[in-house]
C-alpha positions as CSV (number, residue, x, y, z in Angstrom):
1,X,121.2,97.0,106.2
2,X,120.9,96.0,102.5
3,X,117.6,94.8,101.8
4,X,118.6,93.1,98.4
5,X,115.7,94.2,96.6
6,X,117.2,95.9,93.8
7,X,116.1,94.9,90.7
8,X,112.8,92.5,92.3
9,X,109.5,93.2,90.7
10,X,106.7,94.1,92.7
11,X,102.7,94.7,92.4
12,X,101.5,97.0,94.7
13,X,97.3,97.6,94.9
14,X,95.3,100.3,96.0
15,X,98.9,102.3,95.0
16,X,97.2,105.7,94.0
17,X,96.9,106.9,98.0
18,X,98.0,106.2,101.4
19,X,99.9,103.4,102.4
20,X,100.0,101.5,99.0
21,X,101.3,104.9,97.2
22,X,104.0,105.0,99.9
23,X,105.0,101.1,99.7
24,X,105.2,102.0,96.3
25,X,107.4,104.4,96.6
26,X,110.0,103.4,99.3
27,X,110.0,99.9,97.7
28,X,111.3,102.2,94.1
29,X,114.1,103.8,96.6
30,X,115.2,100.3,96.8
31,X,115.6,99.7,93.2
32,X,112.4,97.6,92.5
33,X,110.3,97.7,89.1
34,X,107.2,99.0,90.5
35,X,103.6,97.8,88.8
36,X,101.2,100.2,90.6
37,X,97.9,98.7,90.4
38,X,94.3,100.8,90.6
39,X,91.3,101.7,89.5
40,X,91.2,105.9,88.0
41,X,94.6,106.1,85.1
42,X,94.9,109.6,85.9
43,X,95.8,108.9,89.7
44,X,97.9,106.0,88.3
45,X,99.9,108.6,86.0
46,X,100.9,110.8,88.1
47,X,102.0,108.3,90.9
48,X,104.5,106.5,88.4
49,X,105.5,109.9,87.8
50,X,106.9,110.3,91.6
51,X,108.6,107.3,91.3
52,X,112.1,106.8,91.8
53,X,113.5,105.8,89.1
54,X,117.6,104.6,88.2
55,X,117.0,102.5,85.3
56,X,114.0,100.8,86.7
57,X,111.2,99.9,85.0
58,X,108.0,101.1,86.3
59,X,104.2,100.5,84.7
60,X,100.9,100.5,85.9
61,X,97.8,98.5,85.3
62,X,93.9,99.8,86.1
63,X,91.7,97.6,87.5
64,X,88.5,97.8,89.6
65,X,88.0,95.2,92.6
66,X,84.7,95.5,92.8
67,X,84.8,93.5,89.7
68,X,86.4,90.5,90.2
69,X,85.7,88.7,86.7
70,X,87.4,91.9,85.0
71,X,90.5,91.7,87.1
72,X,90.4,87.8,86.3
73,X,90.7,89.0,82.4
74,X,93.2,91.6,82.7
75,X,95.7,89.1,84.1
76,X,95.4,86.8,81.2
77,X,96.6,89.9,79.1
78,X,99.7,90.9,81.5
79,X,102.5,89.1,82.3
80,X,103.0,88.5,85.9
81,X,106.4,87.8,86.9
82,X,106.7,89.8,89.9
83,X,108.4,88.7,93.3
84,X,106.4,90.7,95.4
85,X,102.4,91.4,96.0
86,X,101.0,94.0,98.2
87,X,97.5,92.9,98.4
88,X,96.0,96.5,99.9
89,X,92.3,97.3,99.2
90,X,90.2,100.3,100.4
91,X,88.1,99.5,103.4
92,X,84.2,98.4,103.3
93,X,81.6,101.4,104.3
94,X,81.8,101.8,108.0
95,X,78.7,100.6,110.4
96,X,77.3,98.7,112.7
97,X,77.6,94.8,111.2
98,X,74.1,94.1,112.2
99,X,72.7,97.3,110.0
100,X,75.6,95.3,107.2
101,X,73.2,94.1,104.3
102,X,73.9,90.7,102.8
103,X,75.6,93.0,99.3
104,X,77.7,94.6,101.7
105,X,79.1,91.5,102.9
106,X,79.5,89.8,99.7
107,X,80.9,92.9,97.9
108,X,83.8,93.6,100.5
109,X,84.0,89.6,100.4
110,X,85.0,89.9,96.5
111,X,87.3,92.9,96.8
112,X,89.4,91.7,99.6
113,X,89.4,87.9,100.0
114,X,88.5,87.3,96.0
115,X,90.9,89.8,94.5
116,X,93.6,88.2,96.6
117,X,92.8,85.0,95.5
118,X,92.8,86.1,91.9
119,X,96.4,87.8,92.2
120,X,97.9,85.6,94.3
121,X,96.8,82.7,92.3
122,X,99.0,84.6,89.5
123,X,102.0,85.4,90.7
124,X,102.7,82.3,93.3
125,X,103.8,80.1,89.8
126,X,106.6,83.0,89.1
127,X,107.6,83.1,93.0
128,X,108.2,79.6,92.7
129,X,110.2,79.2,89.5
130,X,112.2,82.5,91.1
131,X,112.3,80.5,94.6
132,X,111.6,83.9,96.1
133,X,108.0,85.8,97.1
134,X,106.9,88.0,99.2
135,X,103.0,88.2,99.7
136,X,102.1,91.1,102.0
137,X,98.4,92.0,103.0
138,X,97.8,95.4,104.2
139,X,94.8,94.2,106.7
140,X,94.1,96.6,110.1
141,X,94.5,96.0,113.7
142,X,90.5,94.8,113.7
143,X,92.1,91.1,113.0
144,X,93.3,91.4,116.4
145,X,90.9,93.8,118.4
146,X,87.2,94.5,116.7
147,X,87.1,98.5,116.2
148,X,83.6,99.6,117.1
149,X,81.5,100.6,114.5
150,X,83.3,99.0,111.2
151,X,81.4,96.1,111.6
152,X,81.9,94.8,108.1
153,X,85.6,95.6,107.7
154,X,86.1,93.7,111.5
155,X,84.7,90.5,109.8
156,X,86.2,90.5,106.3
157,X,89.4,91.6,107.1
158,X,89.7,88.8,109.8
159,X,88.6,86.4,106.7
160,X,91.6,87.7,104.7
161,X,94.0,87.1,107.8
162,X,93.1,83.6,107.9
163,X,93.4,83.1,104.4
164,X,96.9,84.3,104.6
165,X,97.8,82.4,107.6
166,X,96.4,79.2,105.5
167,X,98.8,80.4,102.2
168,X,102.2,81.3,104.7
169,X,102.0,77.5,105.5
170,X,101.2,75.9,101.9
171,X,103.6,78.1,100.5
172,X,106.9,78.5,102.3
173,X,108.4,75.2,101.4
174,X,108.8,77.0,98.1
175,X,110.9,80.0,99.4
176,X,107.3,82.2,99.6
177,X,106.4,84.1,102.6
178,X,102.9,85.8,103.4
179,X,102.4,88.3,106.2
180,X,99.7,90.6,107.5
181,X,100.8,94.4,108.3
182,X,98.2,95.5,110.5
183,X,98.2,99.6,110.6
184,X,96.4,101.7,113.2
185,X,95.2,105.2,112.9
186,X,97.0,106.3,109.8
187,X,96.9,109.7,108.3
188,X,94.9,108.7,105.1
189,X,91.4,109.5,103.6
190,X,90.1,106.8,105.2
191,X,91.0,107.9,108.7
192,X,89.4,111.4,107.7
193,X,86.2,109.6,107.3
194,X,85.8,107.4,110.1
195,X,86.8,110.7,112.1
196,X,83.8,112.2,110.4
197,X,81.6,109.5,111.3
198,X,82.7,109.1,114.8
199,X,82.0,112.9,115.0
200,X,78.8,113.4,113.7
201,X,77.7,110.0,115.9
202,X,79.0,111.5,119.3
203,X,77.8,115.2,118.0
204,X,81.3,116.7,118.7
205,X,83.7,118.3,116.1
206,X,85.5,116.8,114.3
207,X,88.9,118.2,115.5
208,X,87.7,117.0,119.1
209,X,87.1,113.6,117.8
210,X,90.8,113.3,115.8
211,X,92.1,114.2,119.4
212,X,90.1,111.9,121.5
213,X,91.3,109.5,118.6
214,X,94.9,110.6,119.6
215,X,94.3,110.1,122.9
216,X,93.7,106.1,122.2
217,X,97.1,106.2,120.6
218,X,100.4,105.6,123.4
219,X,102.6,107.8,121.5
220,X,99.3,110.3,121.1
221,X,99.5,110.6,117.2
222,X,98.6,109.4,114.1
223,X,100.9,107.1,111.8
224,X,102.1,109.0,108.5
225,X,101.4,106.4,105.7
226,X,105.6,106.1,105.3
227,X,106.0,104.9,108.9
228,X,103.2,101.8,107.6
229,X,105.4,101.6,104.6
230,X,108.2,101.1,106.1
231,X,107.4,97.8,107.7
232,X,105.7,96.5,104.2
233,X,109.1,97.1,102.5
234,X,111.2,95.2,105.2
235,X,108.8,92.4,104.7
236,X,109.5,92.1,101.6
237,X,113.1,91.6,101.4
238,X,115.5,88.9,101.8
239,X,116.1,90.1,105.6
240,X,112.8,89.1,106.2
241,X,113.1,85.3,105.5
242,X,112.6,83.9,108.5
243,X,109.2,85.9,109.1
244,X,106.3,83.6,108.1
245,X,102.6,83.9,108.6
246,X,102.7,86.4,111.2
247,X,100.1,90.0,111.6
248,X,102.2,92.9,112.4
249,X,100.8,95.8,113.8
250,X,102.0,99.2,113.2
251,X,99.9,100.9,115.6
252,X,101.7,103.0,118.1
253,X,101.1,100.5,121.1
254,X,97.7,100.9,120.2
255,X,96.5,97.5,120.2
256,X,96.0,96.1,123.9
257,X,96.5,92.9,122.8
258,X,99.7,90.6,122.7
């Protein structure tokens, strides 16, 4: 299947690690202009180095989400004509919501609903002159199931699905489409935390908690960010155009859900 993404330009966040490094990458494979987007240069640098590159034209931008007004400034100084926007943001500290202080809250409130705002708020007037956008928000399967113990992330990433849901419908009539990839256990730096957690809270190791973790999982593994990737890329193409407003997890069978 040709995706017919060559030559699209695309604004990937959080693209240092994980699942945004490898949407960055496989969407490069496809012949997109890649614009990583982070907060440390160095990480930045040597991620545009891995790139794939035939004639493309690949840049980077640092910003930190936990400053909204800054990111606000550095758009005004960068020209965003991009076609795609993987809105993917580190999650809030893990804990029970009720321990959550009222900071906690509005800080992961201003990285992930904010920030998206801000970005998407940029790019949609490009999208619409190009009559073609992709707006993908890497989210987590808590916007269908509540995952015990990330109490803040269960509410705040449940915000951000509804303010996607809210954008796929005021936006499609101009050839814009905006869709939630929820992943599961993913083999990232993030899982290695929450494993930690989870291990020191039930006082086993930590190699018994990834497998009881495992356990939760139908195909008894963890994702490789790639696998995550995957289904961010095919969202983004022109295949896709007919998938509107929807969460998709990429979970193993995880979720017990519908």
């Amino acid at each position: 299947m040709n995706l017919e993404l060559k030559n699209k330009n695309a604004l990937v966040c959080g693209s240092t690690q994980g699942i945004g490094r490898a949407t960055a990458i496989l969407l490069a494979e496809e012949g997109v202009n890649v614009t990583l987007i982070a907060r440390n240069e160095e990480k930045l640098k040597a991620v545009l180095a891995e790139l794939p590159n035939d004639h493309q034209c690949h840049s980077y931008l640092v910003a930190d989400f936990s400053k909204p007004h800054e990111l606000e400034k550095r758009i005004e100084t960068t020209d965003f004509k991009f076609h795609i926007l993987v809105n993917n943001t580190g999650g809030p500290r893990s804990g029970e919501l009720i321990s959550a202080t009222t900071t906690d809250l509005l800080n992961a409130f201003q990285m992930h609903v904010i920030c998206n705002q801000i970005l998407t708020k940029a790019v949609v007037p490009f999208m619409k002159f190009e009559k073609f956008g992709r707006i993908i928000n890497i989210i987590s399967t808590s916007v269908k199931e509540p995952i015990p113990g990330l109490g803040v992330s269960n509410t705040i990433r449940n915000a951000v699905g509804n303010w996607a849901k809210t954008l796929a419908t005021e936006l499609a009539h101009f050839q814009i489409t905006v869709n939630n990839v929820l992943p599961g256990f993913t083999n990232t730096s993030r899982l290695d935390e929450i494993i930690k957690i989870k291990a020191q809270h039930e006082q086993s190791s930590v190699a018994e908690m990834e497998q009881i973790m495992k356990n939760y999982v139908p195909v008894k593994r963890f994702a490789k960010p790639e696998e995550t990737a995957a289904a961010v890329v095919f969202l983004a193409s022109k295949q896709a155009s007919y998938i509107n407003g929807i969460n998709l997890p990429v979970d193993g069978g995880r979720t017990k859900s519908l």
